[in-house]
LODOKE-408973 format. One line per 4 residues: their letters; for each residue x, z, y of C-alpha. Coordinates in nm, 4 decimals, padded with zeros to 6 digits. Layout:
<sites>
a> X,Z,Y; ...
</sites>
This chain:
<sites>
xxxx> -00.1906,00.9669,-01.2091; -00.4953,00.8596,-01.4368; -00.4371,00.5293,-01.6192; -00.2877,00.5244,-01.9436
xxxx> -00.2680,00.3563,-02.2671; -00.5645,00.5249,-02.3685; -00.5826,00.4496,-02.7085; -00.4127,00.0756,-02.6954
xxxx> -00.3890,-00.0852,-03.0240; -00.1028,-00.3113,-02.9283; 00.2404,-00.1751,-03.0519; 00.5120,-00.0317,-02.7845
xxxx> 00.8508,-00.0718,-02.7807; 01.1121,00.2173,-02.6732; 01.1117,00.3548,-02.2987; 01.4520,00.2793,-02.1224
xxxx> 01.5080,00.6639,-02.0335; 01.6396,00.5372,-01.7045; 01.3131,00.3557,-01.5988; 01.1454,00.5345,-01.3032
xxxx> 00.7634,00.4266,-01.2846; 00.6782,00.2206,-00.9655; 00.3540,00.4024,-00.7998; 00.4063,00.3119,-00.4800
xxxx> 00.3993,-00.0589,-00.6051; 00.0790,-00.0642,-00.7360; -00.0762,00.2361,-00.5808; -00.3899,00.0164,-00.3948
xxxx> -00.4376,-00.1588,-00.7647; -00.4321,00.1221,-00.9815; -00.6853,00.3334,-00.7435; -00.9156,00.0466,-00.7671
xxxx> -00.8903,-00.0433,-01.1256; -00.9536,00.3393,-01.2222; -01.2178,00.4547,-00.9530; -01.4888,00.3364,-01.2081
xxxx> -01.3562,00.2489,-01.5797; -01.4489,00.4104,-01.9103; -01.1454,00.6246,-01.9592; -01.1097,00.8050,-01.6125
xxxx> -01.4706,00.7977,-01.4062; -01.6369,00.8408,-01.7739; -01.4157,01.0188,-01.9580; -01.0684,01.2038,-01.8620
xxxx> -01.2467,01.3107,-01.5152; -01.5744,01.4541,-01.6051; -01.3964,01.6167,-01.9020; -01.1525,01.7936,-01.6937
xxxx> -01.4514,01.8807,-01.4909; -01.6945,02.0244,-01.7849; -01.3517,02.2294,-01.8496; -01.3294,02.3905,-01.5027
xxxx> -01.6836,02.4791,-01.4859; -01.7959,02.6097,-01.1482; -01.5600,02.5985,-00.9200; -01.7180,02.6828,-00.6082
xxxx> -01.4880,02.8447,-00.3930; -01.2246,02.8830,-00.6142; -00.8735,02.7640,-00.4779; -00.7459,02.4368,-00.6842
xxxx> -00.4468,02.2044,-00.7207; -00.4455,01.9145,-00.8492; -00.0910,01.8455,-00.9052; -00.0492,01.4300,-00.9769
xxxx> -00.3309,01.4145,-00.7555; -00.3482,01.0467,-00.6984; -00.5519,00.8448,-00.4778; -00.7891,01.1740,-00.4826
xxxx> -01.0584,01.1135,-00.7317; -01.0746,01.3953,-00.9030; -00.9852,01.6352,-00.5737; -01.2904,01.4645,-00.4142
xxxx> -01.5085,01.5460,-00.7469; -01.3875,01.8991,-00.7309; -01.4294,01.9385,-00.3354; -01.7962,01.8157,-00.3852
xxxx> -01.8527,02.0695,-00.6182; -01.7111,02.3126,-00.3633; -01.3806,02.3785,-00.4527; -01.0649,02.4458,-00.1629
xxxx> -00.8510,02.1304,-00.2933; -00.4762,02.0746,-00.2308; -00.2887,01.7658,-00.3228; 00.0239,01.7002,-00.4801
xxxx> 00.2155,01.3406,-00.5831; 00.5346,01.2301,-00.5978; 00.3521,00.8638,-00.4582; 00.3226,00.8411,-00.0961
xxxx> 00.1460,00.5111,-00.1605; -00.1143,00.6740,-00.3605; -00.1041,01.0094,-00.1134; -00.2036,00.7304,00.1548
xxxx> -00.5107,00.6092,-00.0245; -00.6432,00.9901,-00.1266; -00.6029,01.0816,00.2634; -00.8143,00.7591,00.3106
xxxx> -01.0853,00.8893,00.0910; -01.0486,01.2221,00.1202; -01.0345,01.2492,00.5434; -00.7114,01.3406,00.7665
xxxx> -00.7453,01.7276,00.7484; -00.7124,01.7088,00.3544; -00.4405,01.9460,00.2238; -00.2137,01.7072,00.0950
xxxx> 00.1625,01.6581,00.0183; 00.4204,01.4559,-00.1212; 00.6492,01.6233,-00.3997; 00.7893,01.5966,-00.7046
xxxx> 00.6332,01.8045,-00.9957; 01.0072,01.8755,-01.1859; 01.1177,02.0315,-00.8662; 00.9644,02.3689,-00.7056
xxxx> 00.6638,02.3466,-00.5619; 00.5982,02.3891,-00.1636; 00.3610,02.6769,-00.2321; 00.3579,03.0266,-00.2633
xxxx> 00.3324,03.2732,-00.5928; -00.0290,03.3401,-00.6876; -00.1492,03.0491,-00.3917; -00.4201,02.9339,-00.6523
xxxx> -00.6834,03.0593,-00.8658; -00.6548,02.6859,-01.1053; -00.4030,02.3936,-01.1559; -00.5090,02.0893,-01.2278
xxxx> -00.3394,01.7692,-01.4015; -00.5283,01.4773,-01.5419; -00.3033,01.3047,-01.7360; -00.0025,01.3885,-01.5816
xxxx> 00.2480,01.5319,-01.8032; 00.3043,01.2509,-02.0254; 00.4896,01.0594,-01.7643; 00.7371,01.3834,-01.7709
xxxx> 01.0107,01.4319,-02.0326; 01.0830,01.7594,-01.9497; 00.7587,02.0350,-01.9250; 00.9532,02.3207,-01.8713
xxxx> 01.0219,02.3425,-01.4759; 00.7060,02.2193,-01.3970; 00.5205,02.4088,-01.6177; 00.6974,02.6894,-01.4849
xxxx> 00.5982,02.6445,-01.1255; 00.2225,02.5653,-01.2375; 00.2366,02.9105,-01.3403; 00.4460,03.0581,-01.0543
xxxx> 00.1828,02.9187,-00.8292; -00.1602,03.0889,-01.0143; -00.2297,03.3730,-00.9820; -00.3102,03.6345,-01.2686
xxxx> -00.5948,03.4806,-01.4750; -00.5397,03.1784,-01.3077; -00.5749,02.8279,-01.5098; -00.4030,02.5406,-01.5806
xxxx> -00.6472,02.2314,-01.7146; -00.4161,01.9965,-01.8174; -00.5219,01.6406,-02.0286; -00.2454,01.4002,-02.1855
xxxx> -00.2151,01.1072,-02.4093; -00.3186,01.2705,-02.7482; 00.0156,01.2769,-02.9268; -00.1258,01.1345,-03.2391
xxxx> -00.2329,00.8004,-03.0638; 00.1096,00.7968,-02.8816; 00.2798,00.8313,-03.2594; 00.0421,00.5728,-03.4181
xxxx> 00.0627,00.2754,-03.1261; 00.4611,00.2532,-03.1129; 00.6500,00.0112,-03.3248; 00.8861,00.1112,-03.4699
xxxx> 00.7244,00.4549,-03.5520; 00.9227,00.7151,-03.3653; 01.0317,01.0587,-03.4985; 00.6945,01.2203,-03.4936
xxxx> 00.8962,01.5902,-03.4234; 01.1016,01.4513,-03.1597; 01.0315,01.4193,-02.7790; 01.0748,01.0283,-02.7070
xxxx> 00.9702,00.7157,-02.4659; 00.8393,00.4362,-02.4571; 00.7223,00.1717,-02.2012; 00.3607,00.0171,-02.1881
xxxx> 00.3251,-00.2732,-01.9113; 00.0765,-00.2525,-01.6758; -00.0561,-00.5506,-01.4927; -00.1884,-00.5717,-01.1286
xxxx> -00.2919,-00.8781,-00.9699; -00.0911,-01.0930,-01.2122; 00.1886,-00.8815,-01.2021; 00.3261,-00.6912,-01.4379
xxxx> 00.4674,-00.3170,-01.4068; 00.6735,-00.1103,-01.6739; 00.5220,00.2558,-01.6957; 00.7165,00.4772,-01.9390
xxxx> 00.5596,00.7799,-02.1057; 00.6938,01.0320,-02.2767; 00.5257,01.1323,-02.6326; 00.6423,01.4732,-02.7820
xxxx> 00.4345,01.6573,-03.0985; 00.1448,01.9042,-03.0896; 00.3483,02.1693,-03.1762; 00.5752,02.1051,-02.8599
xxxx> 00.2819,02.1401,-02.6082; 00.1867,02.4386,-02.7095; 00.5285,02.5960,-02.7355; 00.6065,02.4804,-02.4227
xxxx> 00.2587,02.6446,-02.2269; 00.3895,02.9507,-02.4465; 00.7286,02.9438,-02.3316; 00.5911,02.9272,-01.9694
xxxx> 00.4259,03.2360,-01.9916; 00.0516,03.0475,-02.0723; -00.1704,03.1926,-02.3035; -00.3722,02.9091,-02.4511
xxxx> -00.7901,02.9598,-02.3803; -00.8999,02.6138,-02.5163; -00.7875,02.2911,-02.6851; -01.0294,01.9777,-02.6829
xxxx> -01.0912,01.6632,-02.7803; -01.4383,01.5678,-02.5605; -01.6485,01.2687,-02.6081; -01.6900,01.0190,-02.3225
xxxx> -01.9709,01.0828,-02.0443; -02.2968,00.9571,-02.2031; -02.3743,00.7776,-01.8829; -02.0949,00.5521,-01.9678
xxxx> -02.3246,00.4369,-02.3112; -02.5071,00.1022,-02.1247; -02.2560,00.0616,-01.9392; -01.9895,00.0148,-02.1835
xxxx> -02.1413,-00.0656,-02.4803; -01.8905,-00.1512,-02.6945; -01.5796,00.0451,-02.5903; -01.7829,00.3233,-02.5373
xxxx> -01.8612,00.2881,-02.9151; -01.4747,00.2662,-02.9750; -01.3962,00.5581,-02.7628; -01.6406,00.7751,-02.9323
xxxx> -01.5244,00.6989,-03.2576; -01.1208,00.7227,-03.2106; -00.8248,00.9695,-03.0414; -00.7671,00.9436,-02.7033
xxxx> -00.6688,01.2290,-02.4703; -00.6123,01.5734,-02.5678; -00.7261,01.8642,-02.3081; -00.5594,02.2058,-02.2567
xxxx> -00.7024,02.4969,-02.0705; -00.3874,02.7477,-02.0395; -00.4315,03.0571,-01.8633; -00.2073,03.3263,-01.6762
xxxx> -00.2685,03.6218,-01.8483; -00.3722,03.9633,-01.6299; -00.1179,04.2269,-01.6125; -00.1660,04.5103,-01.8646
xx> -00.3348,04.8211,-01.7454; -00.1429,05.1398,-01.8069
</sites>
């Protein structure tokens, strides 16, 4: 998935832990909505992108795939794509876009993936683990499924935003919800994200065996300047997403 909050200055209230996001339900929407905003064609994608470098031929999932965006960026630029969401709805529309002999499947990223050790040389997932309270299994399998050297280029809500836009100010040191409401079509759609602290991230890539290559904060695509004049201005100037590149380190040569 690649909506979020994105830097919303309107204060959040507390995510009912319970609350499973809809996808499916506004799967057709969402695609639509994000194929050419700001904050995914102009800024989370072509970030993630200036991260992987060139990927020709390299092998590449991108887990929380979507409706396929960024898997038919990285297949352009001649990557071997697979797909992985837990939305069939959304599955349906990246198969659409992306042609019936794409690689792609239906699974849940907290559960072990259908893939085998050392499948992939990179893992990616734009904007993905916020909607997750728990990093550890999936983090784990991300790294089961690299091989040595492998990455993992992974963006999220920048934690600082997530602290600053919820009222009443949550525990900045704890891991906790809360629920934006997303509106398709006049109607309207809970999403809950989970916001945790810097320091948690990066423990938890640690704790999955990651050794962490790069941490950014990128600027929006300059393209997006006339096009978006003014939040492009207001994107430029405030937090927004956070990027990690995470890497499986090589085994240790006697």
């Amino acid at each position: 998935m690649t909506r979020t909050t994105g830097g919303s200055e309107t204060p959040l209230q507390p995510a009912a832990p319970a609350r499973v996001n809809d996808y499916d339900g506004f799967a057709e929407a969402f695609s639509e909505e994000t194929e050419n905003n700001l904050l995914n064609a102009y800024h989370a994608r072509p970030a993630v992108l200036a991260l992987a470098g060139d990927v020709t031929g390299r092998r590449i999932l991108d887990a929380g795939c979507g409706s396929g965006a960024l898997s038919a960026d990285l297949r352009d630029r001649g990557a071997v794509v697979t797909g992985i969401d837990s939305s069939a709805g959304m599955l349906a529309l990246a198969r659409q876009r992306l042609g019936d002999d794409a690689d792609l499947h239906v699974g849940d990223l907290g559960e072990r993936l259908p893939f085998e050790d050392g499948a992939f040389d990179d893992v990616v997932a734009s904007l993905v683990l916020h909607y997750l309270e728990d990093w550890g299994p999936t983090l784990a399998e991300m790294h089961r499924v690299l091989r040595p050297g492998g990455r993992l280029i992974a963006s999220v809500q920048h934690p600082f935003v997530d602290y600053a836009i919820q009222n009443p100010r949550p525990d900045y040191f704890a891991t906790t919800g809360y629920t934006d409401e997303w509106t398709f079509n006049g109607r309207s759609y809970p999403v809950t994200f989970w916001r945790r602290p810097l320091h948690a991230m990066t423990d938890a890539f640690t704790a999955a065996g990651f050794r962490l290559v790069t941490l950014s904060e990128p600027q929006p695509d300059p393209a997006a300047r006339e096009l978006f004049p003014k939040d492009f201005h207001h994107l430029s100037t405030k937090m927004s997403f956070l990027f990690f590149v995470v890497e499986v380190p090589e085994p240790r040569q006697p």
